[in-house]
TORTOR-142856 format. One line per field, with one value per atom (N, C-alpha, C): x, y, z; atom name. Coordinates in nm, 2 decimals. Last residue first. Layout:
BEGIN
xx: c(X:...)
yy: c(Y:...)
zz: c(Z:...)
atome: c(CA:...)
***
This chain:
BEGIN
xx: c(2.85:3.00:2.99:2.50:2.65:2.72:2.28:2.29:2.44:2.13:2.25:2.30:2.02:1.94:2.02:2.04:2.13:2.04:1.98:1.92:1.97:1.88:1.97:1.94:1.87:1.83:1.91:1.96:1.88:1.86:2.08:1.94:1.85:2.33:2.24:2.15:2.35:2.39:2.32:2.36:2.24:2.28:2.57:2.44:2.32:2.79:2.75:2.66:2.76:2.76:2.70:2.94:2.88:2.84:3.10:2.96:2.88:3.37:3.33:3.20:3.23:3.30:3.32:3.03:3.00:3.11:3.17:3.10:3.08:3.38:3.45:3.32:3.22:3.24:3.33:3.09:2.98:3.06:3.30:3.22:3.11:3.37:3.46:3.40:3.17:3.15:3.25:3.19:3.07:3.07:3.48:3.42:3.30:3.37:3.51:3.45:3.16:3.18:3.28:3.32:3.24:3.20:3.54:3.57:3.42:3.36:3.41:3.50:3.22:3.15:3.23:3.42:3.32:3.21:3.58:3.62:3.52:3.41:3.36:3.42:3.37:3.45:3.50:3.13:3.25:3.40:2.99:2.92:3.07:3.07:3.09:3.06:3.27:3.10:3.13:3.49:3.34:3.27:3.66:3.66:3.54:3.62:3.58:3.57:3.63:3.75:3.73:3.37:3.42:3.56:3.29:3.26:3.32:3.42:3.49:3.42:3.32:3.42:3.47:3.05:3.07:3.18:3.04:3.00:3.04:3.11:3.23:3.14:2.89:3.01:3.09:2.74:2.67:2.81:2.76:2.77:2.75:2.81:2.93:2.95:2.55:2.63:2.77:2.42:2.40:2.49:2.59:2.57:2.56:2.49:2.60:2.63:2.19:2.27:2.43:2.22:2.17:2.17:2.34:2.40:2.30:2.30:2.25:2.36:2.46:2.43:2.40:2.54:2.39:2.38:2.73:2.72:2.59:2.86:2.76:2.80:3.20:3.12:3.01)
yy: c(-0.59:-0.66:-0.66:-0.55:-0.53:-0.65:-0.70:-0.63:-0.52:-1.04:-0.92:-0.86:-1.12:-1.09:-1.03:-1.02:-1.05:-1.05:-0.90:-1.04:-1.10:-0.56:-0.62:-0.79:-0.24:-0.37:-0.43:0.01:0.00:-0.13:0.07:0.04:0.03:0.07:0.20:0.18:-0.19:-0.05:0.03:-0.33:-0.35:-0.24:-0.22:-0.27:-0.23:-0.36:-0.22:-0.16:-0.57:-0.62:-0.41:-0.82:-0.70:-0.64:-1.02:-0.99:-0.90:-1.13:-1.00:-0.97:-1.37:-1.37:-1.26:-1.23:-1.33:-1.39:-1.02:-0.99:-1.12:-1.23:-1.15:-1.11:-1.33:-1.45:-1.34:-1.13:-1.22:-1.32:-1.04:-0.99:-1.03:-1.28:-1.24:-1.14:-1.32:-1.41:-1.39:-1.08:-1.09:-1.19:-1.16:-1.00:-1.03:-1.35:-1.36:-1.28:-1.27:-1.38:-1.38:-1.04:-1.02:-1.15:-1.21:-1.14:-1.11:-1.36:-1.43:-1.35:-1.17:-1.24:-1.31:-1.01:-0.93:-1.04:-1.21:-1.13:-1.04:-1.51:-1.38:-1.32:-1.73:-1.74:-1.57:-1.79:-1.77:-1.72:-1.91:-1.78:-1.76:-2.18:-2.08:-1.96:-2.40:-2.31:-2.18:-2.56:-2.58:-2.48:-2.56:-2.57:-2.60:-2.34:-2.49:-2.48:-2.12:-2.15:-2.30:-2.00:-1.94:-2.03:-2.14:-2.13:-2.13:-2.05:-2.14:-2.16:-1.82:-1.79:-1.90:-1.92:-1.76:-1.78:-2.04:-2.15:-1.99:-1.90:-2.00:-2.04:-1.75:-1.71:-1.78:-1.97:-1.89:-1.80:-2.03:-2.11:-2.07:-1.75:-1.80:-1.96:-1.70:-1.61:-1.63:-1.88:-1.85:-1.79:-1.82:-1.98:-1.94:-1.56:-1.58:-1.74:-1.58:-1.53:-1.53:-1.77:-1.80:-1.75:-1.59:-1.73:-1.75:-1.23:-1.36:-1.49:-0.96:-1.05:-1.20:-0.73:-0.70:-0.83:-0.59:-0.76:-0.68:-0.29:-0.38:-0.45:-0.16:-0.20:-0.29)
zz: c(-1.58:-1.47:-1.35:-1.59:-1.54:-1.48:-1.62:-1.71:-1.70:-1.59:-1.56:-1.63:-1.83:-1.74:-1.65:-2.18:-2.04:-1.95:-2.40:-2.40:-2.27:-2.44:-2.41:-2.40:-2.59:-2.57:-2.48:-2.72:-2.61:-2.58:-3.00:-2.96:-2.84:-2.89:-2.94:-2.94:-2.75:-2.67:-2.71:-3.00:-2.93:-2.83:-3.12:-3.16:-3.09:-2.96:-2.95:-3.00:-2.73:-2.86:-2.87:-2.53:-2.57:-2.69:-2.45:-2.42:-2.40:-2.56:-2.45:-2.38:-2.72:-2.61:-2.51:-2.88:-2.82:-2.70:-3.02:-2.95:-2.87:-3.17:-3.04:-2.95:-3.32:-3.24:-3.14:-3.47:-3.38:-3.32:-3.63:-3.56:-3.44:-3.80:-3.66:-3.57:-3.92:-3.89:-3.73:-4.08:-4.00:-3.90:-4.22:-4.12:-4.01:-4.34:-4.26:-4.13:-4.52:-4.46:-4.31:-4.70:-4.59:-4.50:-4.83:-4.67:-4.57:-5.00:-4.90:-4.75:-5.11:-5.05:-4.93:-5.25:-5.19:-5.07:-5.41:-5.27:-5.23:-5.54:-5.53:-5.35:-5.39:-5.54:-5.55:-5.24:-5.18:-5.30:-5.44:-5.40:-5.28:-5.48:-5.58:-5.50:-5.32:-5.30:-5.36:-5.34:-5.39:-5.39:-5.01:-5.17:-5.22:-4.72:-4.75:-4.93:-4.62:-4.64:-4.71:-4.57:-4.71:-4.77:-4.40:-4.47:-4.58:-4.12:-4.17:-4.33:-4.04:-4.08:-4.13:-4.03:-4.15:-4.17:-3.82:-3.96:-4.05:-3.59:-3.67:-3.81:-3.58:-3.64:-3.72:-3.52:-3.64:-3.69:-3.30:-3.35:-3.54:-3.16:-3.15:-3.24:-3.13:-3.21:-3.24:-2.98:-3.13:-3.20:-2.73:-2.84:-2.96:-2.69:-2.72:-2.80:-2.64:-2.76:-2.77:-2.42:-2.54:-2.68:-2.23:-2.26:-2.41:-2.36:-2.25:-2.34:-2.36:-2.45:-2.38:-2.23:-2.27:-2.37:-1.93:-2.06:-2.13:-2.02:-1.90:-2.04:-1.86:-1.97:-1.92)
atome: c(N:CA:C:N:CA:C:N:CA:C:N:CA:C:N:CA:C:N:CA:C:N:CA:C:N:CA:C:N:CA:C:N:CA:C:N:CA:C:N:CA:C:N:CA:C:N:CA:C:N:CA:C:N:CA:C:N:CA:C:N:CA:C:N:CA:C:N:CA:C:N:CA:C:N:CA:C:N:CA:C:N:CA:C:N:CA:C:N:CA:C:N:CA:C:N:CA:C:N:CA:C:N:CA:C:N:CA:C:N:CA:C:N:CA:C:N:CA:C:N:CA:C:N:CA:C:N:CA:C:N:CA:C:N:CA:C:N:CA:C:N:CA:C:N:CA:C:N:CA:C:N:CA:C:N:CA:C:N:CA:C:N:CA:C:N:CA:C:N:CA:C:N:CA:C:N:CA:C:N:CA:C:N:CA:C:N:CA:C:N:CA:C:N:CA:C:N:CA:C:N:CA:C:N:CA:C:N:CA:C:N:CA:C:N:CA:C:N:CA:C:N:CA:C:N:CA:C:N:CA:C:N:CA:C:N:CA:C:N:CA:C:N:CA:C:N:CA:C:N:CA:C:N:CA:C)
***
């Protein structure tokens, strides 16, 4: 598998995850109230914190990209 996700996207994606997945779990925030909002929350937020640890992201594979400057294991 190649990396295709740089140190800087992985930060983001691992500072931006946790705030999705802890989000929803914090009392108050109406727009979390709603199970269409708070799994997707969950989902997206575990989607960006696995990608950001394996450092790969299958996304960006199809598209061709990559934010890595090594672009293999």
């Amino acid at each position: 598998m190649k990396f295709n996700i740089g140190t800087p996207d992985r930060i983001a994606r691992m500072i931006i995850g946790a705030v999705l997945v802890l989000l929803p779990l914090l009392p108050g925030i109406a727009l979390f109230a709603s199970p269409i909002w708070f799994w997707a929350s969950l989902i997206v937020g575990a989607v960006l914190i696995v990608t950001a640890l394996i450092r790969f992201c299958p996304l960006y594979a199809v598209l061709g990209l990559s934010t890595c400057k090594v672009a293999s294991r």
